[in-house]
C-alpha positions in Angstrom: 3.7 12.5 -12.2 3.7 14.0 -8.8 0.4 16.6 -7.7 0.3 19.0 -4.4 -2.9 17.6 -3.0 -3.8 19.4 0.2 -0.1 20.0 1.1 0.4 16.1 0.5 2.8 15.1 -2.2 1.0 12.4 -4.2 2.3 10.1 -7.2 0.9 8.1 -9.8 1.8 4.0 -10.6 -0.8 2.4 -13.3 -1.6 -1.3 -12.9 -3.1 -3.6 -15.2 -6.0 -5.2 -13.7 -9.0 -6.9 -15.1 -7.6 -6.4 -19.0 -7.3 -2.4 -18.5 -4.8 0.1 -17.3 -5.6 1.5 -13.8 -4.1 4.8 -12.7 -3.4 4.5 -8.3 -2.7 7.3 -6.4 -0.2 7.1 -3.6 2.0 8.2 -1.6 4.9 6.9 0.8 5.6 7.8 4.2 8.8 7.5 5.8 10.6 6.3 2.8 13.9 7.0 3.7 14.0 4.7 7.0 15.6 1.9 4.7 15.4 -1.7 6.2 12.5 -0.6 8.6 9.0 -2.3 8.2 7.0 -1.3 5.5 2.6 -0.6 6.8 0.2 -0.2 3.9 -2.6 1.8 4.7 -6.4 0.9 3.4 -8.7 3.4 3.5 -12.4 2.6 3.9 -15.2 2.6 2.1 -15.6 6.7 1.2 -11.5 7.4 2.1 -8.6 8.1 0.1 -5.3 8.7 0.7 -6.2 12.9 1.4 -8.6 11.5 4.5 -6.1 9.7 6.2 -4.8 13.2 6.5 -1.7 13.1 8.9 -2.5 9.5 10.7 -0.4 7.7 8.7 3.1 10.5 9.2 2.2 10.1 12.9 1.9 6.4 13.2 5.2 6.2 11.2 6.8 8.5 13.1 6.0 6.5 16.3 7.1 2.9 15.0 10.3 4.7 12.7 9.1 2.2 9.9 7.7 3.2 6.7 4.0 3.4 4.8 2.8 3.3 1.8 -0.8 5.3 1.7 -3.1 4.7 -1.5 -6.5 5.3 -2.9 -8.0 2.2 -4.1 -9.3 2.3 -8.0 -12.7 4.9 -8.2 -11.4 7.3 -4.9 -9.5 10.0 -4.5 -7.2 10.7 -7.5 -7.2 7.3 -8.7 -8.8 6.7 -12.2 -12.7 6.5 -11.8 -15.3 3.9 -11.3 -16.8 3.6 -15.0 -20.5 5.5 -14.5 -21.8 1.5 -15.7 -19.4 -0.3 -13.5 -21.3 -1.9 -10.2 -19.3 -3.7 -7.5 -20.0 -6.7 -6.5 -20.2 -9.1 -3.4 -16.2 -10.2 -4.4 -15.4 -6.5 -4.7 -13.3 -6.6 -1.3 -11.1 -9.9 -2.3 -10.7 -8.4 -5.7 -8.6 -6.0 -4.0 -7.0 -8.1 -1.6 -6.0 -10.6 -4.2 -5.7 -8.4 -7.7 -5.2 -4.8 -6.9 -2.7 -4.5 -4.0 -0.7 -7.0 -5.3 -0.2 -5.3 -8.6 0.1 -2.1 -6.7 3.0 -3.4 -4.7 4.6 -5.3 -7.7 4.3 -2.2 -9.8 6.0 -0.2 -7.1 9.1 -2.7 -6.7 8.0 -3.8 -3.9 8.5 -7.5 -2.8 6.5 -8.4 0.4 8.3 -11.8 0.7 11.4 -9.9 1.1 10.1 -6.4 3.0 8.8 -6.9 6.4 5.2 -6.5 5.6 2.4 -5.0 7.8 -1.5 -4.0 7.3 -3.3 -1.4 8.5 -6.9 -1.3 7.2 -10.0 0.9 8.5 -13.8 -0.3 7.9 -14.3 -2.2 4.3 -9.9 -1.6 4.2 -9.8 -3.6 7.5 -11.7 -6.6 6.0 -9.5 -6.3 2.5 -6.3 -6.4 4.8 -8.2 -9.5 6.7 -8.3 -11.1 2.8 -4.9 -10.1 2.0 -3.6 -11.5 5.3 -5.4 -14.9 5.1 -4.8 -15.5 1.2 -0.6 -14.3 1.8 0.6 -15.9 4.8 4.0 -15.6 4.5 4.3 -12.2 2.7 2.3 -10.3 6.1 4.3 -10.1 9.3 1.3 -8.2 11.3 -2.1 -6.4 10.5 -3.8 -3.8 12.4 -7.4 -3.5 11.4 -9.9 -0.6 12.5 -13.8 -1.3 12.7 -13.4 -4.0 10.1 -16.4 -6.0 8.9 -16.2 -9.7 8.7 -20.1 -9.7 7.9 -22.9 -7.8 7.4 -25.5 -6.5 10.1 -28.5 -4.6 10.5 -26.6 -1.7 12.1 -24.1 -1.5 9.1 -27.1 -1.3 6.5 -29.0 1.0 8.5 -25.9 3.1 8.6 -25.1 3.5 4.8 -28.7 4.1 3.8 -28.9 6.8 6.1 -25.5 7.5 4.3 -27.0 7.8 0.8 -30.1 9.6 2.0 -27.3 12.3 3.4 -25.6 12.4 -0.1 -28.6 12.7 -1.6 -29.9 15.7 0.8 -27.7 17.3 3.0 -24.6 18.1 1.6 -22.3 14.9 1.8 -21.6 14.9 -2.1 -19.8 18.1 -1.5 -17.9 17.6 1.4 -16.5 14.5 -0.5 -15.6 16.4 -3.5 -12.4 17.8 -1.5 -11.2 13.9 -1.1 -12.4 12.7 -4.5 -12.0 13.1 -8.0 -15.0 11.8 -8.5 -17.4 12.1 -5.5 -20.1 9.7 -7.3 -17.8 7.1 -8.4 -16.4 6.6 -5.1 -19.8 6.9 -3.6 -22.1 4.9 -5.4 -19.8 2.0 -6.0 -19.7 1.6 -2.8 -23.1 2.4 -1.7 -24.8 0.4 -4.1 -22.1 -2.6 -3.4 -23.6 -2.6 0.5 -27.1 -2.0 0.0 -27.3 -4.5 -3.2 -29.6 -7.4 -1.7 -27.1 -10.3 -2.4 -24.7 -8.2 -0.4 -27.0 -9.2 3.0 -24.8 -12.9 3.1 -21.5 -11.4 2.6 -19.0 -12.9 5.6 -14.9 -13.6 5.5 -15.3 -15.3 8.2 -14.3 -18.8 7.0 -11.3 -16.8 5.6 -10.1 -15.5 9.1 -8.9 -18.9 10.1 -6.1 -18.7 7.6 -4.3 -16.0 9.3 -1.0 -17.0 11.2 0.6 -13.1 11.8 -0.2 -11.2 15.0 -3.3 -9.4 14.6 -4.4 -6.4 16.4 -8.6 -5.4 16.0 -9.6 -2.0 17.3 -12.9 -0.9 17.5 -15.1 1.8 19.1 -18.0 1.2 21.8 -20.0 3.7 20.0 -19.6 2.4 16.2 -22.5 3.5 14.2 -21.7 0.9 11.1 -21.4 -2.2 13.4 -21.4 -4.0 16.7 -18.4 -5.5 18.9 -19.3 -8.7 16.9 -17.3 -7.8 13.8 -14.0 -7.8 16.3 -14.4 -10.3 18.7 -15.6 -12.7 15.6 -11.9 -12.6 14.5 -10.6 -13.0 17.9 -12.6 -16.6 18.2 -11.4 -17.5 14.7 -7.7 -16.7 14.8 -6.6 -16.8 18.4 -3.7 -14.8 18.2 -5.8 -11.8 17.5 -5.8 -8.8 20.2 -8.7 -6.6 21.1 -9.1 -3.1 21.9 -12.4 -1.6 22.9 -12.5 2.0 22.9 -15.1 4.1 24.6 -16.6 7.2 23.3 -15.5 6.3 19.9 -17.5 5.4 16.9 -16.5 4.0 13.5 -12.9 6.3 12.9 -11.0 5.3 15.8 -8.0 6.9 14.5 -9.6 10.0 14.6 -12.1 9.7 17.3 -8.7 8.6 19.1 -6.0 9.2 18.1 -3.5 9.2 20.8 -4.8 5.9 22.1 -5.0 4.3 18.8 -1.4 5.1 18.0 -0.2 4.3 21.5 -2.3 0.6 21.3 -0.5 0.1 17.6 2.8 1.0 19.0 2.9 -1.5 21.9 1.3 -4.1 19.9 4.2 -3.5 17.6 7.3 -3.5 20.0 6.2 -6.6 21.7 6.1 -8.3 18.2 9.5 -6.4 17.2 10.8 -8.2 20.0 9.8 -11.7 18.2 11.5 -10.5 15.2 8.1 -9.4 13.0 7.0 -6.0 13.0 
């Protein structure tokens, strides 16, 4: 099943996953450059594969490699949150351990054979930070943009003022051109952060389990977190490399994009030249 989404061509894989058929929107990029690495793109917390918008044709582009671009389950054209269902504080590693990897099984794709890399923005930088750290040998790189690896006081402040604009000034329906289902993808994530038992979430006693180059960009000017979130995975896995970026909040690859895509692509020919992507 294929659907015109904003001039973006779009397909449909379901998965099986926690006793129930999931229906994942996605789309490739790039997929005729056979043998060239393969990035999987993960949105964050309110994206979709229609918000990336052209970042992930361009980044392609620059590295000749391949993507694969999808909206996790409750965003974008993917099947719905249940109106009953509430995230929890695993809902992150259920992605990075359940869903991608019945994604990519689903799509023939075999990361132990494909040169794997992540690219992850916000909560999709921390579930490629999982993914990374549970699947060492299937990841050859990850790229991560304003990722968390715990929660602060800047990050909760930012969501609640979040809900209070869905709420009251008009972000329900500026979402409704990424989403199906604006309040699925809203509120399970919404009420995920701002849930009290969410205030001790951390990967970082994952982070040390990481062995493939890693490249954490982040803005000066993030409004859902401080330079803590990158420079914490820079002490715990040492082969990590940092970009700071000024005048640049939480989307780097749109606040940026020039810079971002220049950083990811010299990041990736020095590790091409290693023999990983």
């Amino acid at each position: 099943m294929n659907l015109d989404l904003s001039s973006v061509l779009v397909e449909f894989a379901d998965i099986r996953w926690r006793n129930q058929t999931v229906s994942i929107e996605y789309r490739w990029v790039g997929r005729e450059r056979v043998g060239r690495p393969l990035w999987v793109f993960l949105h964050e917390g309110l994206g979709s594969v229609a918000l990336w918008q052209d970042f992930p044709t361009r980044l392609c582009a620059a590295l000749d490699c391949q993507g694969l671009v999808y909206s996790r389950p409750g965003y974008g054209q993917s099947s719905p949150r249940a109106p009953d269902e509430h995230w929890g504080t695993d809902f992150m590693h259920q992605q990075a351990y359940e869903v991608l990897p019945a994604l990519l099984e689903t799509l023939g794709v075999d990361p132990r054979r494909e040169r794997l890399g992540l690219l992850g923005h916000s909560d999709g930088g921390s579930i490629a930070l999982l993914y990374a750290a549970r699947f060492t040998e299937q990841v050859a790189a990850t790229v991560v943009l304003a990722p968390h690896i715990m929660v602060e006081d800047v990050c909760l402040k930012g969501i609640a003022r979040a809900r209070k604009a869905y709420l009251e000034s008009g972000l329900r329906q500026r979402l409704v051109r990424f989403h199906r289902d604006p309040d699925s993808a809203f509120w399970g994530w919404n009420n995920a952060w701002l849930d009290p038992a969410f205030s001790s979430w951390t990967i970082e006693s994952e982070l040390h389990a990481i062995t493939c180059p890693l490249l954490a960009i982040q803005g000066l000017d993030d409004e859902y977190g401080t330079l803590e979130q990158i420079r914490g995975i820079a002490r715990r896995a040492s082969q990590t490399e940092l970009v700071e970026l000024p005048n640049c909040r939480h989307s780097p690859h749109r606040d940026q994009t020039q810079r971002v895509i220049e950083a990811i692509y010299h990041f990736f020919q020095h590790h091409s030249d290693q023999s990983t992507p």
